[in-house]
N, C-alpha and C positions, 0 to 999 in steps of 0.2 A: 394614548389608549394603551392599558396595559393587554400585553401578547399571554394568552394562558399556553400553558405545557399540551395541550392538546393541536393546538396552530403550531406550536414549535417543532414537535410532532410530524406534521402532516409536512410543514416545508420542510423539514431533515430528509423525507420519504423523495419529495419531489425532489432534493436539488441532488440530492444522490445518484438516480439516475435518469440521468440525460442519456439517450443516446447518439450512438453515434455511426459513423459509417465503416469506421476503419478503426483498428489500434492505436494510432497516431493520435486517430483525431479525440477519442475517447482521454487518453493520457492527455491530451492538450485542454482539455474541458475538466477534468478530474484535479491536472495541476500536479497531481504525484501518485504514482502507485506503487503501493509495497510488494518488496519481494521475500520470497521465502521457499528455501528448498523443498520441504516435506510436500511428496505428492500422496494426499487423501484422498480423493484418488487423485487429484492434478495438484498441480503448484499455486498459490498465494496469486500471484499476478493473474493466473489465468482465470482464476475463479472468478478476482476481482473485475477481468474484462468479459468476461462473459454472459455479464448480466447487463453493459452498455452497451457491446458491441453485436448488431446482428450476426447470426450464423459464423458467431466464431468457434473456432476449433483450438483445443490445446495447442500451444507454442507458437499460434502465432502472432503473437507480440513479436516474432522475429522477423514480421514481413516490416513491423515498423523502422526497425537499422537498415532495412534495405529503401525504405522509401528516404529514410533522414529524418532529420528531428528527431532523434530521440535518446536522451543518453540517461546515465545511473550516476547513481551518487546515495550520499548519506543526507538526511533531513531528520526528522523523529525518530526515521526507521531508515533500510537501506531500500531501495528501490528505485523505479523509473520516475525521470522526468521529461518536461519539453525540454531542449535544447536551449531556449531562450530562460529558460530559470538555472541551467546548471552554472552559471557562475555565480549563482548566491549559496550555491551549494558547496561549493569547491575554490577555498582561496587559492591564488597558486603561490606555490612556493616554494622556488629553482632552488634555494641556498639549501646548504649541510648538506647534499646528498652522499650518502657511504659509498666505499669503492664498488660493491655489487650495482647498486642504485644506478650510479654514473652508467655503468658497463650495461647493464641492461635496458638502460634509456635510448641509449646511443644503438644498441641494437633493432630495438624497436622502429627509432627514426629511419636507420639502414632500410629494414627489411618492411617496413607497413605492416599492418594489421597481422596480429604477433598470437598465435597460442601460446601458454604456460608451457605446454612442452618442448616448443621452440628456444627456448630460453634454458633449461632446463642445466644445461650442460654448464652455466655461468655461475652456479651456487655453491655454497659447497653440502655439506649434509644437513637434512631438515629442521626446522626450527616448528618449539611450540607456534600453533597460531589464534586468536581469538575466541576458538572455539573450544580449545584444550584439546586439542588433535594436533597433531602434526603435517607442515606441508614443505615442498621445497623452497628455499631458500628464493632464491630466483621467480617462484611466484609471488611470494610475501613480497618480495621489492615490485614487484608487478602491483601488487596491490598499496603499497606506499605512493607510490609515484600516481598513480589514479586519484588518492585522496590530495596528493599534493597538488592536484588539478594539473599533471604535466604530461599523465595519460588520458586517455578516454576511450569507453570499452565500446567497439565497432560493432562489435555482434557477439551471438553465442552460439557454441556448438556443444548440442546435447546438456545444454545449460550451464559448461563453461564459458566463462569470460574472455572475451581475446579483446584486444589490446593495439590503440593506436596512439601515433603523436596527437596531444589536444592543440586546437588550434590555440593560438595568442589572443588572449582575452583581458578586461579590464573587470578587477571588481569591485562594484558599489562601495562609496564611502560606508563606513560602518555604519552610520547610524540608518540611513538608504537602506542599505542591505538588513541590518538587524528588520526595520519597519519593513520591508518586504517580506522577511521570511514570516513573522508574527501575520500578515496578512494572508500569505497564503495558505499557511496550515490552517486557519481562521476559515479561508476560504474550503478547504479540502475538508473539512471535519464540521463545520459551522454547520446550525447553532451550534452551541457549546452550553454548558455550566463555566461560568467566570473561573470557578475552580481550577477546571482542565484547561482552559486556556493561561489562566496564570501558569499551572505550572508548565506546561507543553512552552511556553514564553522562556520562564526560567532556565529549561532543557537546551533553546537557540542562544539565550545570553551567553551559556560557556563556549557557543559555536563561533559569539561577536563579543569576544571580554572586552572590551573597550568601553563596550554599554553598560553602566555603571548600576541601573534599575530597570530592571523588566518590568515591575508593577507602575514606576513613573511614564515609561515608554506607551505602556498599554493607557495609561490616562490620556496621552497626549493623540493616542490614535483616535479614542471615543472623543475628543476635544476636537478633531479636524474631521469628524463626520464619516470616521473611515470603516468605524466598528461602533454597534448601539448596543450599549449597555443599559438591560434593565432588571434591577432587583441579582437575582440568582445565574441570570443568562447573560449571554454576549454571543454578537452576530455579525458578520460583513452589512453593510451597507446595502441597499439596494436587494436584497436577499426577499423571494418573494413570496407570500404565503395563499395558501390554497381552501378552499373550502372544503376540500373532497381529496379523495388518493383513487384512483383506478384500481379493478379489481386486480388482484394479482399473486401471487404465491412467488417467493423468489427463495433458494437454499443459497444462505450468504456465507461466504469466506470468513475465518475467525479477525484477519485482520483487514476486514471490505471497514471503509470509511465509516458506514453506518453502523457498524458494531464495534470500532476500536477504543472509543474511548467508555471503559467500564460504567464511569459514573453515570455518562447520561445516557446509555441502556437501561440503567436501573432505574434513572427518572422517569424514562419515557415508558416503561414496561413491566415494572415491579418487579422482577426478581435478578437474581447474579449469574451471569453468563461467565465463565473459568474456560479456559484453553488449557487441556487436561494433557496433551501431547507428552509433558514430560513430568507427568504426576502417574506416581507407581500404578501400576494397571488396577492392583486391590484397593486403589483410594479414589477412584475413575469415578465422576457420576452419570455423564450424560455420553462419556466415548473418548476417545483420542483424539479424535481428529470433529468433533460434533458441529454441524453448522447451522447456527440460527437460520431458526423458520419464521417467513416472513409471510401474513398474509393480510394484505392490504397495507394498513399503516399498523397495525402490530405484531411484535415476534413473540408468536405464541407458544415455542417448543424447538423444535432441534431435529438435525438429521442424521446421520450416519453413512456415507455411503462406499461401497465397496466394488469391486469389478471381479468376480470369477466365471471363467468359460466361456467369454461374452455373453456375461450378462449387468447390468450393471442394480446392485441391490441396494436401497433405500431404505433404511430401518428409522424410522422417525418413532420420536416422542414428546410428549405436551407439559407446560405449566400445568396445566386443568383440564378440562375436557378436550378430549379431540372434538372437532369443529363438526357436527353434524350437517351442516348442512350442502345441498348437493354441488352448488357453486363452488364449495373448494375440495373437494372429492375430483372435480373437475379440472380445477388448477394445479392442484397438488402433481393430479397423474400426470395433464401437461408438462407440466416444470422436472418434471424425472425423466420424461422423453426426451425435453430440452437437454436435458442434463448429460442422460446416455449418445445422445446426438455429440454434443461436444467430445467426449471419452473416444468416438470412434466405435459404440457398441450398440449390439442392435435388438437386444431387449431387455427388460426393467420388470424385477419384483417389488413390490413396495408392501413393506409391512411396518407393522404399528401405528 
């Protein structure tokens, strides 16, 4: 039976969000959540848990490193995972370490759970960093030794990283780990456009150069029943479809699962959704920081939201019509309570 783009649709909406009890557990059903500094008003990750997890509040994805389970790494993007997926995130590997590297591992191990400023003293003057900024030396090897899977970051404070020995781990045969990770982001983003999965595949090939074809890999997943490819789509297995979506209005993060991958926004919703953040303010269409509006199973427009004086202001705008009718007048105003609720703020203008 061929799946039409409207079933594809409506199970992207459901398997999006599940909820869940806690940040943990949310992250553990989700499989990966991204992070990102720029607070619109809050951070990337928060937004993203905020719409699985009941009566969550900004930052506290940090009760999750207190409860366990939960560590960061690089996948697609840089963010959180379960603890049980970060060793397909993070080969380890002790060899070459510079003399900084060495010296600040060893300190690490010494003293447990390590801030950058602790370290601080072991570098010598700042070095460019990835971002074209500059940081201390001594953090950058903080940050090498993490991707080398020999640190792992225990918690944060005010949304830096601190830093612990990673325990001893074994990682998956290449080919294991390449097919796990192609499954997960499969899982975290699925459905998909074969497109975006191919290349999202291609992006973990250079993660596993060993694996010689991403596009033979992904045959051989749809060959063991693991991912169903039909036509233009490709899907996990078992992935369940709905007749209906629940009423609802959700203001989504630029980079929330259901909005990251460009292409099949566009599928599922007809128009081009752009994260404007760093597009000069005179070339802006929809805002800076603009986050898809979500009501029911389609995102019919965008938000804007802002915080002065406690208040928290919501300037929305639409593809086409604003939605006359009184059910999402409804939702809408809910979902901005919700909204100012999370922020910590205790009332809400909404215009446009």
């Amino acid at each position: 039976m061929t799946i039409s783009t409207a079933a594809l649709r409506r199970a992207a909406v459901h398997h999006a969000f599940l909820e869940a009890a806690d940040p943990l557990t949310a992250v553990e059903r989700l499989g990966f959540v991204q992070a990102d500094p720029i607070r619109a008003p809050a951070r990337a990750q928060d937004l993203i848990l905020r719409q699985r997890v009941a009566d969550y509040r900004a930052d506290d994805i940090n009760r999750a490193y207190e409860d366990g389970g939960l560590d960061e790494g690089m996948f697609y993007a840089y963010g959180f995972a379960p603890s049980k997926v970060w060793p397909l995130l993070q080969r380890r590997r002790p060899d070459d370490l510079n003399e900084l590297e060495s010296k600040v591992l060893a300190a690490v191990h010494d003293a447990g759970p390590t801030h950058p400023n602790d370290v601080a003293e072991l570098g010598g003057p700042r070095k460019r960093n990835a971002w074209g900024g500059h940081s201390r030396a001594a953090k950058l090897a903080l940050e090498s030794l993490h991707r080398r899977g020999l640190l792992r970051v225990s918690h944060r404070i005010k949304g830096v990283r601190c830093y612990e020995a990673a325990p001893d781990y074994q990682t998956p045969a290449d080919l294991e780990r390449y097919h796990s990770l192609v499954m997960l982001v499969a899982r975290v983003m699925g459905p998909l456009p074969y497109k975006s999965l191919r290349s999202l595949a291609a992006g973990l090939r250079r993660r596993v150069p060993e694996v010689r074809s991403h596009v033979q890999e992904l045959k051989a997943l749809v060959k063991t029943g693991q991912l169903v490819h039909q036509g233009d789509w490709i899907w996990p297995a078992g992935l369940v479809f709905h007749d209906d979506v629940p009423q609802q209005v959700r203001l989504l993060a630029p980079f929330d699962p259901l909005v990251w991958d460009r292409r099949r926004f566009a599928l599922f919703w007809g128009w081009d959704y752009r994260f404007e953040a760093y597009t000069p303010k005179e070339k802006r269409v929809r805002g800076y920081y603009a986050m898809p509006l979500l009501y029911n199973d389609a995102v019919i427009g965008w938000a804007n939201l802002s915080v002065k004086d406690d208040v928290l202001h919501v300037e929305t705008g639409f593809v086409d019509k604003r939605p006359t009718e009184a059910a999402f007048k409804r939702l809408l105003k809910a979902e901005a309570q919700s909204a100012a609720c999370f922020l910590g703020v205790q009332k809400v203008s909404l215009t446009g």
